[in-house]
PADO-569542 format. One record per atom (N, C-alpha, C): residue number from 1; residue in one letter; x, y negated, z negated. Coordinates in nm, 4 decimals, padded with zeros to 6 digits, m for minus. Example, Ala and Ser with C-alpha at 12.3 -4.5 7.8 and 13.67 -1.06 7.14 Angstrom:
<nulos>
<1; "A"; <01.3190; 00.5690; m00.7800>>
<1; "A"; <01.2300; 00.4500; m00.7800>>
<1; "A"; <01.3200; 00.3300; m00.7800>>
<2; "S"; <01.2850; 00.2250; m00.7080>>
<2; "S"; <01.3670; 00.1060; m00.7140>>
<2; "S"; <01.2900; m00.0030; m00.7870>>
</nulos>
This chain:
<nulos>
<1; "X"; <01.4528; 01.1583; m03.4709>>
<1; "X"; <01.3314; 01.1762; m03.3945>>
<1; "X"; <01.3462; 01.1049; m03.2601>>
<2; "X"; <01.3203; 01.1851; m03.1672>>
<2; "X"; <01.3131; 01.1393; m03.0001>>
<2; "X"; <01.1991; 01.0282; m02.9916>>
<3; "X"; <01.2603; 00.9796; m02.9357>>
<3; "X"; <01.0952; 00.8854; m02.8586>>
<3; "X"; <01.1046; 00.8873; m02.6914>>
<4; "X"; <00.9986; 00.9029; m02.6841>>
<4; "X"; <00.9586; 00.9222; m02.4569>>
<4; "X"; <00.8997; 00.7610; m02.4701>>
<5; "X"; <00.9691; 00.7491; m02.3866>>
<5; "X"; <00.9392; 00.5851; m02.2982>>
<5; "X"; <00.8435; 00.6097; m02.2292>>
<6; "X"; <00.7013; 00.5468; m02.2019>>
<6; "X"; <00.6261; 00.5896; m02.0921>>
<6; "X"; <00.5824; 00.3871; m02.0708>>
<7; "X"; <00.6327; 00.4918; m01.9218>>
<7; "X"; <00.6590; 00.3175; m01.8247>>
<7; "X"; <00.4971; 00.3166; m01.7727>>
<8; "X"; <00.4098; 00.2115; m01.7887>>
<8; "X"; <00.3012; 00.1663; m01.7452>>
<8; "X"; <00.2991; 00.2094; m01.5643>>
<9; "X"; <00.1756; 00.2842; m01.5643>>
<9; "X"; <00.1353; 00.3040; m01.4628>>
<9; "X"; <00.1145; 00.1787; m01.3463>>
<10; "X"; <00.1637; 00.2527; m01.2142>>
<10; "X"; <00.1375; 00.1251; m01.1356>>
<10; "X"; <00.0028; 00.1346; m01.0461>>
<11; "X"; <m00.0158; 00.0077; m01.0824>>
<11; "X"; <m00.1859; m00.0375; m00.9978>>
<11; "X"; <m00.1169; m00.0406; m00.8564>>
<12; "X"; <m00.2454; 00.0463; m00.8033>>
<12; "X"; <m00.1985; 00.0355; m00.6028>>
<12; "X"; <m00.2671; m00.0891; m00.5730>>
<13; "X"; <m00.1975; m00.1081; m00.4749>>
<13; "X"; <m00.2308; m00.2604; m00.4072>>
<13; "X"; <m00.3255; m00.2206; m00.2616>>
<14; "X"; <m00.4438; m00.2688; m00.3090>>
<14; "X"; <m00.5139; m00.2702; m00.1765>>
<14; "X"; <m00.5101; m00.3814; m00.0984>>
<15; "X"; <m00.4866; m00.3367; 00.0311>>
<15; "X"; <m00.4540; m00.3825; 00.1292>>
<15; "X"; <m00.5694; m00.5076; 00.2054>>
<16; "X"; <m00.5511; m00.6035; 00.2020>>
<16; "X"; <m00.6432; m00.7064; 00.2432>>
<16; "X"; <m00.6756; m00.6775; 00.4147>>
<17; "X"; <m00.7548; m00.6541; 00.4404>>
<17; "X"; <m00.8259; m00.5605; 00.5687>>
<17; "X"; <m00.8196; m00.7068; 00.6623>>
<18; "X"; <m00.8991; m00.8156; 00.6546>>
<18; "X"; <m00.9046; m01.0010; 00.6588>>
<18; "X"; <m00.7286; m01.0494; 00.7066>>
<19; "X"; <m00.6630; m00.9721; 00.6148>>
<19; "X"; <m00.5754; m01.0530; 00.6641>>
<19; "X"; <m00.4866; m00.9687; 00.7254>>
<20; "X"; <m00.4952; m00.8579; 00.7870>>
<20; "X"; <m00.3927; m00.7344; 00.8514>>
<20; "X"; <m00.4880; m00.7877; 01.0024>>
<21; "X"; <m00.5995; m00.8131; 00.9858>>
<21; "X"; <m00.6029; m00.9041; 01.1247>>
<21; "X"; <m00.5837; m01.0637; 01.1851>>
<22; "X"; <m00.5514; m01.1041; 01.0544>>
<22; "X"; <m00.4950; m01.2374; 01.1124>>
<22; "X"; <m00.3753; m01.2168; 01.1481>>
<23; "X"; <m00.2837; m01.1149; 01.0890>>
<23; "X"; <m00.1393; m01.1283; 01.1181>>
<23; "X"; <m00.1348; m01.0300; 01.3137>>
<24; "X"; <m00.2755; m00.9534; 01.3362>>
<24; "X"; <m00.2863; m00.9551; 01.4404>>
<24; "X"; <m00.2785; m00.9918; 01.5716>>
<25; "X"; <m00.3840; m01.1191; 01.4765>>
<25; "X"; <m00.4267; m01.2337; 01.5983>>
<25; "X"; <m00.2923; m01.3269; 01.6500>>
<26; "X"; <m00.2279; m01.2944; 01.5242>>
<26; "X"; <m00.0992; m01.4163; 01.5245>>
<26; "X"; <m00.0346; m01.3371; 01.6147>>
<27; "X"; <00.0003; m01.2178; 01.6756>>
<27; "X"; <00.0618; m01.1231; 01.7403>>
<27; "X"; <m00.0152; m01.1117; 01.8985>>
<28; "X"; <m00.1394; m01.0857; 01.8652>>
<28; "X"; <m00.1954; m01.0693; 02.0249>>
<28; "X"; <m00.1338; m01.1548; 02.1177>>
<29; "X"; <m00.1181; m01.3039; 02.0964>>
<29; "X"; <m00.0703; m01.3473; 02.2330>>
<29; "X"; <00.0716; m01.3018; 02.2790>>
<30; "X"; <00.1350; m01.2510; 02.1964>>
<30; "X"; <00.2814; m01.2349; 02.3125>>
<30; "X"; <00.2241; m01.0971; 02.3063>>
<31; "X"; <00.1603; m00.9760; 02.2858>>
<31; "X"; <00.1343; m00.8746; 02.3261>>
<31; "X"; <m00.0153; m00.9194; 02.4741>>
<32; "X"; <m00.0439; m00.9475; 02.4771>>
<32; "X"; <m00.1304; m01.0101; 02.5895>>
<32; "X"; <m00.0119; m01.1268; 02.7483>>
<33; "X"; <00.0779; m01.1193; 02.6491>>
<33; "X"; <00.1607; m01.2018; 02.7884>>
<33; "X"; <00.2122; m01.0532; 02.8552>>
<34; "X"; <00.2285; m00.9397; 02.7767>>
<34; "X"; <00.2649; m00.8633; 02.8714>>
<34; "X"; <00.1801; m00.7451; 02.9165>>
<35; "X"; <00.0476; m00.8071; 02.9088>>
<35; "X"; <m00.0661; m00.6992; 02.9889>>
<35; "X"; <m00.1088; m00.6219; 02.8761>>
<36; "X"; <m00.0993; m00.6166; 02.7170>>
<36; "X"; <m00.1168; m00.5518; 02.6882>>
<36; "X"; <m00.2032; m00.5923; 02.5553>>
<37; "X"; <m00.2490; m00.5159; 02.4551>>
<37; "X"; <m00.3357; m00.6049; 02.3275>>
<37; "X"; <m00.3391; m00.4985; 02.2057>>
<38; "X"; <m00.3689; m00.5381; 02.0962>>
<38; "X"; <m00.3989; m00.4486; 01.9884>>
<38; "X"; <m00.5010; m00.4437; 01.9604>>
<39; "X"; <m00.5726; m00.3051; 01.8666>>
<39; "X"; <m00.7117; m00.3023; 01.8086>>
<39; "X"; <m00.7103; m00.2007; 01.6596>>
<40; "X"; <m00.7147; m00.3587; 01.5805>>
<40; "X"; <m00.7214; m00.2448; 01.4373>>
<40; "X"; <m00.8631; m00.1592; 01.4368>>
<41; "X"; <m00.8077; m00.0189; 01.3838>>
<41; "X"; <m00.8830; 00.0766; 01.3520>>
<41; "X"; <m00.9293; 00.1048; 01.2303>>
<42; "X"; <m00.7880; 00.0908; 01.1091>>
<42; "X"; <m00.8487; 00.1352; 00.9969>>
<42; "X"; <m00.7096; 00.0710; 00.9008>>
<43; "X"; <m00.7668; 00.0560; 00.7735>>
<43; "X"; <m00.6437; 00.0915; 00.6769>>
<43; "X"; <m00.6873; 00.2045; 00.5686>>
<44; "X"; <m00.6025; 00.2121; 00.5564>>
<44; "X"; <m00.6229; 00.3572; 00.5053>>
<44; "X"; <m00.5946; 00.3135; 00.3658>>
<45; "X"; <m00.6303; 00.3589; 00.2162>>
<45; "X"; <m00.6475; 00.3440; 00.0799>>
<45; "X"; <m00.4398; 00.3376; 00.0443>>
<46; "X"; <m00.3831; 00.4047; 00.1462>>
<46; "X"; <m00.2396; 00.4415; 00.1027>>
<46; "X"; <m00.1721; 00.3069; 00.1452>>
<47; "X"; <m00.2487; 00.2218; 00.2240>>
<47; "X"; <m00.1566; 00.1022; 00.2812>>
<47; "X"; <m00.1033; 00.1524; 00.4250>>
<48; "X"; <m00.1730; 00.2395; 00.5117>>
<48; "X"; <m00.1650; 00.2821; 00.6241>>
<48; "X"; <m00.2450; 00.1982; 00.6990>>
<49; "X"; <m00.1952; 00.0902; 00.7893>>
<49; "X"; <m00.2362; 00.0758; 00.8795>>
<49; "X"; <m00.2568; 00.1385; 01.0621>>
<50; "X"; <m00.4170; 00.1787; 01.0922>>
<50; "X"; <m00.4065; 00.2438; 01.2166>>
<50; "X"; <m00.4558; 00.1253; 01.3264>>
<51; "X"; <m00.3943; 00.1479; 01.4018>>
<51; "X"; <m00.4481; 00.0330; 01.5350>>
<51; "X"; <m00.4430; 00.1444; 01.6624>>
<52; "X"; <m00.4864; 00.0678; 01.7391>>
<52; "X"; <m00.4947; 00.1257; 01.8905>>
<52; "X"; <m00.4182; 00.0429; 01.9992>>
<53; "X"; <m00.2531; 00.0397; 02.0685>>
<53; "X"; <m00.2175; m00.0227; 02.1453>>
<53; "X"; <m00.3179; 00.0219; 02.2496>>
<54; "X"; <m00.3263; m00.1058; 02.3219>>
<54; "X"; <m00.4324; m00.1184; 02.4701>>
<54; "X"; <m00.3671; m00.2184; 02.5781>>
<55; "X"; <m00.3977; m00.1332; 02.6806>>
<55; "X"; <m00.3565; m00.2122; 02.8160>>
<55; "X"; <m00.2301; m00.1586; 02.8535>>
<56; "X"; <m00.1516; m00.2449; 02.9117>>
<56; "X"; <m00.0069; m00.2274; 02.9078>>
<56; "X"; <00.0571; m00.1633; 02.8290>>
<57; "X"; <00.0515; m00.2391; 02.6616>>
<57; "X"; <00.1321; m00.1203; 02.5509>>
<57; "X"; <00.0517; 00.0260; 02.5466>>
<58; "X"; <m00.0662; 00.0680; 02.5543>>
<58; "X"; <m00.0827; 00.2044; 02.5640>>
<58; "X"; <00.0002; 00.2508; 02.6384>>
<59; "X"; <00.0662; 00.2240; 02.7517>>
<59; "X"; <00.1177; 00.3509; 02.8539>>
<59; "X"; <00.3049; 00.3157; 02.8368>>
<60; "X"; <00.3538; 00.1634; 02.7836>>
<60; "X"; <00.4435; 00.1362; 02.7876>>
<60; "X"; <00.5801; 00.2204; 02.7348>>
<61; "X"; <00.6765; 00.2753; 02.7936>>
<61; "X"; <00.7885; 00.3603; 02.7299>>
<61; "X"; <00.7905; 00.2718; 02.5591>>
<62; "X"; <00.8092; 00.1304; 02.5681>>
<62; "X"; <00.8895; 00.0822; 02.4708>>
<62; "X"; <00.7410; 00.0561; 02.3353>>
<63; "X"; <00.6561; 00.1356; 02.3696>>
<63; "X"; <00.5260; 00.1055; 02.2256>>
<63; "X"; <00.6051; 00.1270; 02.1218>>
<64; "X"; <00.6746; 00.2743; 02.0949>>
<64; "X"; <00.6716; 00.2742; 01.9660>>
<64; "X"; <00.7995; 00.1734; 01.9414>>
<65; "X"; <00.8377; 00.0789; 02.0289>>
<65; "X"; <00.9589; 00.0086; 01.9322>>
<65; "X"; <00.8760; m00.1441; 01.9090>>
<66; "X"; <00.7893; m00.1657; 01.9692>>
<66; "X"; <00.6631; m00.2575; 01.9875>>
<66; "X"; <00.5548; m00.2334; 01.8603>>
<67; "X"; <00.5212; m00.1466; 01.8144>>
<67; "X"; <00.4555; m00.1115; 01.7073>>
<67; "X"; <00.5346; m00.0779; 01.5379>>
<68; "X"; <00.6839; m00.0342; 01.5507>>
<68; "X"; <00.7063; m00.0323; 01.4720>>
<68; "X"; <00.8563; m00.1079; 01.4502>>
<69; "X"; <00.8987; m00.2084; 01.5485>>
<69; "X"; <00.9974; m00.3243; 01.4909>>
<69; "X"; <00.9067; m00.4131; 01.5059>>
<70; "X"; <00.7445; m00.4557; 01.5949>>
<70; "X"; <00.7014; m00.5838; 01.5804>>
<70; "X"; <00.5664; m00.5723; 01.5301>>
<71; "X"; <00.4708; m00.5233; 01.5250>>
<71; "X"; <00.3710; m00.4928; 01.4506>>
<71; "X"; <00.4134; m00.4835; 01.3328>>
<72; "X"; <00.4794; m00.3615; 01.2783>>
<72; "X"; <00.4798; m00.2972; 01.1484>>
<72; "X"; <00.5589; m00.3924; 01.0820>>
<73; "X"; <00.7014; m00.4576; 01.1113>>
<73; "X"; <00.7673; m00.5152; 01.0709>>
<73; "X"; <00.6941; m00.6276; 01.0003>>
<74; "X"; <00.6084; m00.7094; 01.0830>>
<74; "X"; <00.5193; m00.8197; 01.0692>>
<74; "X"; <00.4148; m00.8108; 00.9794>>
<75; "X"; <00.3216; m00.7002; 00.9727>>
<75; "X"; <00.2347; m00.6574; 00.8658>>
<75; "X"; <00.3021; m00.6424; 00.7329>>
<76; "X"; <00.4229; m00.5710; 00.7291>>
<76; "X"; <00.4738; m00.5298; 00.5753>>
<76; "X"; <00.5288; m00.6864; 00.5517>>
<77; "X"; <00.5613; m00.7865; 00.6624>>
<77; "X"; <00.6238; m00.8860; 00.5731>>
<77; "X"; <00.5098; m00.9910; 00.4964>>
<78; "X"; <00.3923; m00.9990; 00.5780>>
<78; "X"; <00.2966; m01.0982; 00.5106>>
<78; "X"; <00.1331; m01.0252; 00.4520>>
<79; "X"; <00.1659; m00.9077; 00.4782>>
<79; "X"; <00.0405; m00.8397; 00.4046>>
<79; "X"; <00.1162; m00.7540; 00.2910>>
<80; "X"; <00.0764; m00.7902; 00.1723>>
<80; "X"; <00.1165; m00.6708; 00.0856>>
<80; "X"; <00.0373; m00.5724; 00.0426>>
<81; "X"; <00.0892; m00.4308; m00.0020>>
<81; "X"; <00.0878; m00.2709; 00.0404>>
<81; "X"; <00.0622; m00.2146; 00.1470>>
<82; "X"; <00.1270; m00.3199; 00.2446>>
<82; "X"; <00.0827; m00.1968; 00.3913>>
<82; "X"; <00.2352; m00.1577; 00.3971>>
<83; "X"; <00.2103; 00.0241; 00.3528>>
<83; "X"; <00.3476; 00.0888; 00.3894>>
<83; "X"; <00.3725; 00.1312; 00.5072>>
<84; "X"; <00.3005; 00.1703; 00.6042>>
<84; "X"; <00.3329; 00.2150; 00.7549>>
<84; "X"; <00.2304; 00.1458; 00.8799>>
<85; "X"; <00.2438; 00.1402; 00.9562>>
<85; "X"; <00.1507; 00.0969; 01.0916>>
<85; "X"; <00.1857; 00.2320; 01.1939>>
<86; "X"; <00.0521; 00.3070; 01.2368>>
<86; "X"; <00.0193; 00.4017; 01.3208>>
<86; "X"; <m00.0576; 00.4214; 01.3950>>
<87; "X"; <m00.0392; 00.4749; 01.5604>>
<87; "X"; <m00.1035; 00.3928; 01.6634>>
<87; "X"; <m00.2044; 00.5436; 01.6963>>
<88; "X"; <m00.3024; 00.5516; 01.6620>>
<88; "X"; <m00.4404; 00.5987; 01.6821>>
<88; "X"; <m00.4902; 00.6283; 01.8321>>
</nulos>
């Protein structure tokens, strides 16, 4: 007789909203040394974080390497289930 293994479902991790803006705040000043600032918008139930680059990073060639090697990088390391950061 076979037996099926059934592996326990995984609980999603909601995303602490409180602290996807402290790791913000911890970020605004070197995004503010170069004219520019962030504004969270939303997280989304999937661990999607949306923000709005402003100032400088809105128009800057280098946002998306600004949003997703230093934003995103920074959110997934001290907030857990945020799987992506996307600029709104």
């Amino acid at each position: 007789m076979e037996e099926t293994l059934q592996t326990p479902a995984t609980e999603a991790v909601v995303v602490d909203r409180d602290k996807v803006q402290e790791v913000l705040n911890m970020l605004r000043p070197y995004l503010q040394a170069d004219g520019g600032d962030v504004e969270l918008i939303d997280v989304t139930a999937e661990g999607v974080v949306q923000v709005r680059l402003q100032g400088a990073c809105g128009t800057c060639p280098s946002s998306t390497y600004t949003l997703k090697m230093g934003i995103e990088e920074q959110l997934k390391q001290y907030v857990p289930g945020v799987t992506e950061v996307v600029s709104v």
